[in-house]
C-alpha positions as CSV (number, residue, x, y, z in Angstrom):
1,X,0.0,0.0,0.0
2,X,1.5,3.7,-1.0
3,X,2.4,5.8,2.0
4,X,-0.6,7.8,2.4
5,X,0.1,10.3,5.1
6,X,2.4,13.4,5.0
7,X,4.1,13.3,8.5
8,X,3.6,16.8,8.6
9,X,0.1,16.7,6.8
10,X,-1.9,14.0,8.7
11,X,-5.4,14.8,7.0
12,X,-4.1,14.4,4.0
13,X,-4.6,11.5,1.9
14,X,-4.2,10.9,-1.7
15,X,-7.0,9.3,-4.0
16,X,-4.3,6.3,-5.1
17,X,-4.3,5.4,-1.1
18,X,-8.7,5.5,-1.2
19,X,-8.1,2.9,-4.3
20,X,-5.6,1.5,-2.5
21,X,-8.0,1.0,0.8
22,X,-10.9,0.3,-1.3
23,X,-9.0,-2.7,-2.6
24,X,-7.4,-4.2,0.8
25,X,-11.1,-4.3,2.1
26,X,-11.8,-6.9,-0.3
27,X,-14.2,-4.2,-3.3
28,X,-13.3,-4.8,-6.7
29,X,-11.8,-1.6,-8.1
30,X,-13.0,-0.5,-11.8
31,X,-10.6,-0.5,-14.8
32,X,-11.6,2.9,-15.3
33,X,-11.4,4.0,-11.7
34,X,-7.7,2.8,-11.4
35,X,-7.3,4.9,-14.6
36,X,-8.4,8.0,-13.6
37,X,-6.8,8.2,-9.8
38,X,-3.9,10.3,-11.5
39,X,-6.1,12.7,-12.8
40,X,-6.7,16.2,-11.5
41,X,-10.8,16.9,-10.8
42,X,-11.9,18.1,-7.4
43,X,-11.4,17.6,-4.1
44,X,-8.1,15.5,-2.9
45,X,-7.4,15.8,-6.8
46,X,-6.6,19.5,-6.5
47,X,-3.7,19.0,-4.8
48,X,0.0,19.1,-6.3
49,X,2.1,16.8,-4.9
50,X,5.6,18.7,-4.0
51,X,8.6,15.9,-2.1
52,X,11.5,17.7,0.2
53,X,14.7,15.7,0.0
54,X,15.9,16.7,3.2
55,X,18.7,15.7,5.5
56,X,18.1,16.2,9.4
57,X,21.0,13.9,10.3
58,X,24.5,13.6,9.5
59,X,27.4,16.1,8.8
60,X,25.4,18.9,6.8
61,X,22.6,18.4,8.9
62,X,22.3,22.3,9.8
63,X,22.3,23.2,6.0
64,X,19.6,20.2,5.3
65,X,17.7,21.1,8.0
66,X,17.5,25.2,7.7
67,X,17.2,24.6,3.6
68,X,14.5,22.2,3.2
69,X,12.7,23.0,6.6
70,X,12.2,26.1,5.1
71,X,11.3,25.3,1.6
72,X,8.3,23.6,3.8
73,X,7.3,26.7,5.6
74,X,7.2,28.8,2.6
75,X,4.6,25.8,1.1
76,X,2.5,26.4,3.9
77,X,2.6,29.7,3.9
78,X,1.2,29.5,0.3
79,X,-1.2,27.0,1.6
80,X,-2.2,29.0,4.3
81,X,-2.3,32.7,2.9
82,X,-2.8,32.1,-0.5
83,X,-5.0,29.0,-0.5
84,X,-2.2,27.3,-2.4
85,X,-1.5,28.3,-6.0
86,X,-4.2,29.1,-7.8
87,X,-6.8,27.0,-5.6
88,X,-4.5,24.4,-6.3
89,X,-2.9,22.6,-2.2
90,X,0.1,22.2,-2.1
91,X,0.7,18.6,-0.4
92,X,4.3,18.0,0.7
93,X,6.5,15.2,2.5
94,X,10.1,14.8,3.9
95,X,12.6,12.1,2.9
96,X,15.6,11.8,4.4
97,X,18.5,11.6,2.8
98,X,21.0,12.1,5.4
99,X,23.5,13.7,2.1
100,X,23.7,10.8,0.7
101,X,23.8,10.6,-2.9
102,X,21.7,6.8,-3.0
103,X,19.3,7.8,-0.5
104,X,18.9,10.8,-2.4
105,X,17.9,7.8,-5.3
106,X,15.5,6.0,-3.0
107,X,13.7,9.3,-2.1
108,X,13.1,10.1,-5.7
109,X,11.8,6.4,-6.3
110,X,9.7,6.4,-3.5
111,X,8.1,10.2,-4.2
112,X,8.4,10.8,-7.6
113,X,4.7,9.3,-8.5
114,X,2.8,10.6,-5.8
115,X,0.1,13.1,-6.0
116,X,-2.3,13.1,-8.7
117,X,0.0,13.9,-11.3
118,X,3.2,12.8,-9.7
119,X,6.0,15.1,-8.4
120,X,6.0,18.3,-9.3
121,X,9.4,18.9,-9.1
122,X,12.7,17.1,-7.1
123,X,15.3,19.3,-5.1
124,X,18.5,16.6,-4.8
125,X,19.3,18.5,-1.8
126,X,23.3,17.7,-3.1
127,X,25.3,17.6,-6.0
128,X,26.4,14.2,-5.3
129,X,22.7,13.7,-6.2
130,X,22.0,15.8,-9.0
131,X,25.0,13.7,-10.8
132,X,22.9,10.3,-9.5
133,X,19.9,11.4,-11.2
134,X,19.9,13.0,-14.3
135,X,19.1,10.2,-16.2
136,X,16.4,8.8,-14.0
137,X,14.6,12.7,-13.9
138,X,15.3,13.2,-17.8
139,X,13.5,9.9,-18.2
140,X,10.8,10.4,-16.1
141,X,10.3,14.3,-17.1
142,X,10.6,15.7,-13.7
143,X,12.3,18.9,-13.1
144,X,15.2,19.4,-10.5
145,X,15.5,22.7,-8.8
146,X,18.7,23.6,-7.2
147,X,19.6,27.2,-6.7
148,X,23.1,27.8,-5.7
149,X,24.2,24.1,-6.1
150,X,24.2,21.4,-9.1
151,X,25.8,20.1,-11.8
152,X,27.0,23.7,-13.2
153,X,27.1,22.4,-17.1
154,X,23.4,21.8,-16.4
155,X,22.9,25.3,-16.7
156,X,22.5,24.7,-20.4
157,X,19.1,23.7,-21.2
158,X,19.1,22.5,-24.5
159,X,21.2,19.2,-23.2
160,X,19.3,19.3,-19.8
161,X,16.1,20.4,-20.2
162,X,14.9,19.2,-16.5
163,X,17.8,20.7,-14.6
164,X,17.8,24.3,-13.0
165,X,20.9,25.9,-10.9
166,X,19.0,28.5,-10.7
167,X,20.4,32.3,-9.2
168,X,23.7,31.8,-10.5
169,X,25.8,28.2,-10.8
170,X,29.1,27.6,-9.1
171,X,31.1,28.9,-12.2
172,X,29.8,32.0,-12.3
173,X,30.0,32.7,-8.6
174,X,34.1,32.2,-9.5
175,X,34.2,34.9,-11.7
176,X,32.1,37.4,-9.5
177,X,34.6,36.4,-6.6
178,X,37.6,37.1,-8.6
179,X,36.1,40.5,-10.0
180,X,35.4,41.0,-6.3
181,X,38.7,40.4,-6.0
182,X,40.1,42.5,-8.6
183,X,38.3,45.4,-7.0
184,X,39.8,45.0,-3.7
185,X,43.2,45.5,-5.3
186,X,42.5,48.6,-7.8
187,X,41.2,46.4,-10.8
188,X,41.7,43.2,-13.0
189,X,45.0,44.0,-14.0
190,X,46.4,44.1,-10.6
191,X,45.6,40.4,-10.3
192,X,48.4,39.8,-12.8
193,X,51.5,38.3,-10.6
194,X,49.1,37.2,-7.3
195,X,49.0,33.8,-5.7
196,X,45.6,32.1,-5.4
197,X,45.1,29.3,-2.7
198,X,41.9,27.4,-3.9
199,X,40.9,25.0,-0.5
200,X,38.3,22.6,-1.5
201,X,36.4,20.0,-0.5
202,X,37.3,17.2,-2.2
203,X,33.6,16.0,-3.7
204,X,31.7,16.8,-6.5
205,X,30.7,20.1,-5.5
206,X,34.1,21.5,-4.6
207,X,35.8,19.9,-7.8
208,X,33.2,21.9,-9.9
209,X,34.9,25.2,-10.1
210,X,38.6,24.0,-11.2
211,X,38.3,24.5,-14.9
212,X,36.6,28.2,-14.6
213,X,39.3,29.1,-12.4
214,X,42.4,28.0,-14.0
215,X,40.5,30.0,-17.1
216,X,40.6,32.7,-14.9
217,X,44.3,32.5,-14.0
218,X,45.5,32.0,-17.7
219,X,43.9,35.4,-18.8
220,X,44.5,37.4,-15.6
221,X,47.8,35.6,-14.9
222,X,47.4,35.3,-11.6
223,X,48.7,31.9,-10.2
224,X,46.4,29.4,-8.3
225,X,47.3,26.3,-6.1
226,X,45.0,23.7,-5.2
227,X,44.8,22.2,-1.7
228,X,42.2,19.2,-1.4
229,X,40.3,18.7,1.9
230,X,39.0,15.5,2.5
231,X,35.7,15.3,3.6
232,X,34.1,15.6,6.2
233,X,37.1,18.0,6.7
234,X,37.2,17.6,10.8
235,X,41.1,17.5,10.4
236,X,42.6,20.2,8.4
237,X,45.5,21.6,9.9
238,X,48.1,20.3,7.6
239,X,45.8,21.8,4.5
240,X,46.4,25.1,6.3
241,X,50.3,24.9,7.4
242,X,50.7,24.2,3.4
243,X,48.7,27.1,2.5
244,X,50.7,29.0,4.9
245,X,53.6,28.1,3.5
246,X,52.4,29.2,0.1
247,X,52.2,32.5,1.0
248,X,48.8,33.4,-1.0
249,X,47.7,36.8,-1.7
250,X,44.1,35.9,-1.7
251,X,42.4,32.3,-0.3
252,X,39.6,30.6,-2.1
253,X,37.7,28.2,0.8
254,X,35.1,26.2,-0.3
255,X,34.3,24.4,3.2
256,X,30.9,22.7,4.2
257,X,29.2,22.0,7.0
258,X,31.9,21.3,10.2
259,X,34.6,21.7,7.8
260,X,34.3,25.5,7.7
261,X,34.4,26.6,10.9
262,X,37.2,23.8,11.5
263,X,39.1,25.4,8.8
264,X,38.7,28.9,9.5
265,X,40.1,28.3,12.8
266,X,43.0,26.4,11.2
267,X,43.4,29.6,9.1
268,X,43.7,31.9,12.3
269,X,46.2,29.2,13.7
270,X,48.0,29.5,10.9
271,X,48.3,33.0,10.6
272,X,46.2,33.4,7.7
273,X,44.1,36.9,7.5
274,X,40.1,36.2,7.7
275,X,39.6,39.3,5.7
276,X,42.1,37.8,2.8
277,X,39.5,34.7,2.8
278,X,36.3,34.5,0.6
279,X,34.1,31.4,1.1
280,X,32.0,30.3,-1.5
281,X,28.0,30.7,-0.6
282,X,28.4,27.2,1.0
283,X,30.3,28.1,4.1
284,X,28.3,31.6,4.3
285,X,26.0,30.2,7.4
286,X,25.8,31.3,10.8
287,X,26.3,28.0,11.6
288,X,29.6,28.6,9.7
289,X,31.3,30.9,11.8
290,X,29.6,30.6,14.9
291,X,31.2,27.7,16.2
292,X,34.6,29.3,15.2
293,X,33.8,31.9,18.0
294,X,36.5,35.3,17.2
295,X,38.4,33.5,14.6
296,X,36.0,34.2,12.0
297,X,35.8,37.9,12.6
298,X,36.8,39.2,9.1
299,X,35.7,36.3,7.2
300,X,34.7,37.3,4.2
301,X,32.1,34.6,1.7
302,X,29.8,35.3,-1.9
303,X,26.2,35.1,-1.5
304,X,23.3,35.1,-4.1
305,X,20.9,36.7,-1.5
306,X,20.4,38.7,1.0
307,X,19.9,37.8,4.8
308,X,18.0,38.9,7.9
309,X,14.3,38.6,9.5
310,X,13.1,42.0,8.7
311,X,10.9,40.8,5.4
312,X,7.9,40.8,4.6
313,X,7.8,37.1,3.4
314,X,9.0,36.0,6.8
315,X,6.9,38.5,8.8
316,X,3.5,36.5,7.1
317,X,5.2,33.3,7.7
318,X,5.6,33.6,11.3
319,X,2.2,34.5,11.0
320,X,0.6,32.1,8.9
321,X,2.6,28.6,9.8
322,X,4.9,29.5,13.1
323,X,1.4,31.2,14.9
324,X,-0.6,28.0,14.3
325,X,2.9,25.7,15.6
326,X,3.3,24.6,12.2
327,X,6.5,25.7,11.4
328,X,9.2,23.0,10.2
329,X,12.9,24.9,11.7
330,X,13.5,26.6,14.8
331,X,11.9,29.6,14.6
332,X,14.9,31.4,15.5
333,X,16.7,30.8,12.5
334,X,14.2,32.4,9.9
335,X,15.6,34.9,8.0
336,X,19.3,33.0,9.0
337,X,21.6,32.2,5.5
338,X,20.2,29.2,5.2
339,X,16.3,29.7,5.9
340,X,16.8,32.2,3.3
341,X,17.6,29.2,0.4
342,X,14.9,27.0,1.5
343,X,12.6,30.0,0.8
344,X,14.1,31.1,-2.5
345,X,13.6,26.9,-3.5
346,X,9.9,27.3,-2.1
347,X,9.5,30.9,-4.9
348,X,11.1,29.2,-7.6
349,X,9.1,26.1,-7.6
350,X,5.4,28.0,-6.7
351,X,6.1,30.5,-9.4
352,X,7.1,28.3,-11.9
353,X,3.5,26.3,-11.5
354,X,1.9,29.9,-11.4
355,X,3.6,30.4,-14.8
356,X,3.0,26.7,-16.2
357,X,-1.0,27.2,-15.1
358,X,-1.2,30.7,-17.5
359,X,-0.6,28.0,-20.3
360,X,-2.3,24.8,-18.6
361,X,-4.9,25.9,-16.5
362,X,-5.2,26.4,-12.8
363,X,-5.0,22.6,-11.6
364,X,-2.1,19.9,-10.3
365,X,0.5,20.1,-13.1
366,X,2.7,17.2,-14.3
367,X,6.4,17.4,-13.9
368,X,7.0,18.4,-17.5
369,X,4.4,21.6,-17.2
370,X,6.3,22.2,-14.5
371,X,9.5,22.2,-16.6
372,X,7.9,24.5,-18.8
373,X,6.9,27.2,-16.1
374,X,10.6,27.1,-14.8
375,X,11.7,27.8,-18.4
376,X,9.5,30.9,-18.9
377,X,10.1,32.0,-15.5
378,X,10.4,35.8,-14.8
379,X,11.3,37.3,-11.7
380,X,11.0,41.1,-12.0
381,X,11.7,43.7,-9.5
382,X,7.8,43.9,-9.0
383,X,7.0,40.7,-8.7
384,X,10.0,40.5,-6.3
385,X,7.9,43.0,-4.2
386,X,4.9,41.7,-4.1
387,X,5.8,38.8,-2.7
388,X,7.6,39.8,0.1
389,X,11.7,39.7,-0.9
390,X,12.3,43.1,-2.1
391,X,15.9,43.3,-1.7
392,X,16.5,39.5,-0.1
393,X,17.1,38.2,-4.3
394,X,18.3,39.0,-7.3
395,X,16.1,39.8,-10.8
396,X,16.1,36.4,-12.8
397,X,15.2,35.4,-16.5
398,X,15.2,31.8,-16.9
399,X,14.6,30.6,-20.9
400,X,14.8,27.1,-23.0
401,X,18.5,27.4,-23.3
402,X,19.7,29.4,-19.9
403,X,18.7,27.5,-17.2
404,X,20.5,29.6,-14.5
405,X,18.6,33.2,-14.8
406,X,21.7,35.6,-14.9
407,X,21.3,36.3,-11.2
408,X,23.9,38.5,-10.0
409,X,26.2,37.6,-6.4
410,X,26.9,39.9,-3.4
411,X,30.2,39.4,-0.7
412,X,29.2,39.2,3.4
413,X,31.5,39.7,6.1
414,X,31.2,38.6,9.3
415,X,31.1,41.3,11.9
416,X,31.5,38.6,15.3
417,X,27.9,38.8,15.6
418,X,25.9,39.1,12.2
419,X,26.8,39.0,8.1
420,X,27.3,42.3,7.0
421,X,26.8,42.8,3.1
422,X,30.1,44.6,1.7
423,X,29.4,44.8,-1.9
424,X,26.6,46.0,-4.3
425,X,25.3,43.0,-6.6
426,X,28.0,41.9,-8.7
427,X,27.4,40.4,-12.5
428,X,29.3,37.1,-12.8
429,X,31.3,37.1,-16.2
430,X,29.3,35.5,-18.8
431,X,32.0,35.7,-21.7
432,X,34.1,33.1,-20.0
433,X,31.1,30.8,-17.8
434,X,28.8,30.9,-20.9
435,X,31.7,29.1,-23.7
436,X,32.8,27.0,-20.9
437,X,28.8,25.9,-20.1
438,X,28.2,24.8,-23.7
439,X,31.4,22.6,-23.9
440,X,30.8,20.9,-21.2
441,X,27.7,20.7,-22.3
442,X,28.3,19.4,-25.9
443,X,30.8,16.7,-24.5
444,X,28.0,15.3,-22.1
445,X,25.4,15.1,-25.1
446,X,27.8,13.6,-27.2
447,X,28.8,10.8,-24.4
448,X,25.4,10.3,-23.8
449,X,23.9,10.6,-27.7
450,X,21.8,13.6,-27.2
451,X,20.5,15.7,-29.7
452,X,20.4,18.7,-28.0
453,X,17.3,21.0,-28.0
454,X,16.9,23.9,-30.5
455,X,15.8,27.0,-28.3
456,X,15.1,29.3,-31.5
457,X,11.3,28.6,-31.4
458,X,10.6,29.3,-27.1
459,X,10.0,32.9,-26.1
460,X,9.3,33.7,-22.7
């Protein structure tokens, strides 16, 4: 029998568990009946079916947990303000997959059909994931949202038409930090001669921005070393002792989870200036630097939002879900770094079926309409406003063949208390990310014998 019960949504129950029921009681169930379960008609039926890969437990559980707890409450609060989208409910369920990549697998298997018309869209909650899947969601026509995170080549829709790193991909976040850079020292020529220290994790994620960087170094000349931290990074001080002994004029850490605050402690051991550090948006948390206590005063990381309570979104979702004690995260931590994500996923996703429904109609979409609404998605300064996150995101443009939506990046600092933005919104360098997208791109099609998608005929 299908799981028929949210374990956040207890009245909730889907009309393949009523067939399901109907047939354990011993009632014959009509061909016809059995046939038209998936389809959307009143009632139960207007509901959308939307699963949270989520991971509670394990190393990254802070990020799993503040992400995808969030991406919940925002749900509800569409739910419970709005009256879901378009009259449509929104019913949605946790998996956990505890950041790992094949229970990430199992989570899709075991949601991806649920609902009326199946999942509306998957968040892999890793790249490890999003690597495990793209075959099984390209098959099955479901979408995968992951803003900030992903396969970065993915960002090219034509070869993967149900894959969004939406906001702005890892690549382009390297060419905004070493424009940041550049402006720190007087300008792009001034990079010429300077020593890069690029600490990564050493997974899928942290390997993804090696060949946009070493771009980078060839046509600014700047020099970059590479120093590998194996995950889940708890013991890093030889990483930094070699770092320090390569006497960089700038450090590139991508940490995660207990790695970061471990290695930015490391770093002050070391002798290493926080404010000559720039994380990626990865170890951009409060529970980043936190636990490093004084040592990460100065740290400085990239970030494709804003943070802070003082929103309107949040202010109607501590009304609308934390008032009634339905909130899915410590209701401390909304508006933190991470809260902020899970709430950017829960936008993306809801205004993409708000989109798909202008073309399908206002009921529970299939995965591919959902697709479609991602592709033609439009997030202007007003519509930014009237939902709440004026100022918290970026403007984005997502179409057939850009999958990422141009979004722009902006540089924190850690005060010892709270992030403190320190940079307008920055344009990541398209000239060099966009080339490098399509090769990797074309390579991956041509591996896999795709024929990839001509864009010419979509218009947003």
């Amino acid at each position: 029998m299908p799981q028929c019960f949210s374990p956040r949504r207890r009245k909730s129950v889907a009309p393949a568990c009523l067939l399901a029921l109907v047939a354990t009681l011993g009632f014959a169930v009509p061909a016809a009946a059995q046939q038209a379960a998936p389809v959307a008609t009143a009632g139960a039926a207007m509901e959308q079916f939307v699963p949270i890969a989520i991971y509670r437990t394990g190393p990254y559980a802070p990020g799993g947990s503040g992400i995808y707890g969030a991406y919940a409450d925002y749900l509800a609060l569409v739910n419970a303000r709005d009256g879901g989208v378009n009259g449509v409910k929104l019913v949605y369920e946790e998996c956990e997959t505890g950041y790992q990549p094949d229970r990430m697998i199992e989570c899709y298997e075991r949601q991806k059909a649920k609902g009326p018309t199946g999942a509306a869209a998957f968040t892999p909650s890793g790249t490890g994931g999003v690597y495990a899947l793209i075959d099984r969601m390209t098959a099955d026509k479901i979408p995968s949202v992951t803003i900030g995170y992903g396969r970065t080549d993915s960002s090219d829709g034509r070869v993967f038409p149900y894959f969004f790193p939406l906001i702005s991909n890892y690549w382009s976040e390297n060419t905004a930090t070493i424009r940041y850079m550049a402006e720190r020292e007087g300008g792009l020529e001034k990079l010429k001669g300077k020593k890069i220290a690029n600490v990564v994790m050493d997974f899928a994620a942290g390997r993804e921005t090696q060949a946009i960087l070493d771009a980078q170094a060839k046509r600014y000349g700047f020099e970059v070393t590479t120093f590998p931290i194996t995950p889940p990074g708890l013991d890093q001080r030889a990483v930094w002792l070699q770092v320090r002994q390569y006497r960089p004029d700038w450090v590139l850490f991508r940490g995660w989870g207990a790695a970061t605050p471990t290695g930015i402690k490391e770093a002050a051991r070391a002798g290493i200036a926080r404010d000559r550090i720039i994380g990626w948006w990865w170890s951009g948390s409060e529970e980043d630097v936190t636990p490093a206590g004084d040592a990460a005063k100065g740290f400085i990381t990239a970030q494709f939002h804003a943070t802070g309570p003082n929103y309107p979104v949040f202010e109607d979702i501590k009304k609308y879900v934390y008032a009634k004690g339905q909130g899915n995260v410590e209701e401390n931590r909304i508006g933190s770094v991470y809260y902020v994500r899970g709430v950017l996923h829960g936008v993306a996703v809801t205004e993409a079926m708000r989109t798909a429904m202008k073309k399908f109609g206002n009921r529970p979409l299939t995965g591919d309409e959902v697709r479609w609404g991602l592709e033609h998605l439009v997030m202007t300064s007003d519509r930014i406003k009237q939902l709440g996150l004026e100022g918290l995101m970026p403007e984005i443009k997502v179409t057939c063949a850009d999958h990422e939506g141009d979004g722009a990046i902006r540089f924190q600092q850690w005060d010892g208390a709270k992030w403190v933005m320190i940079s307008d919104w920055i344009k990541s360098d398209q000239s060099m990310v966009r080339p490098l997208i399509e090769a990797s791109a074309a390579q991956f099609a041509k591996e896999k014998g795709i024929t990839p998608r001509d864009c010419a005929g979509e218009t947003n």
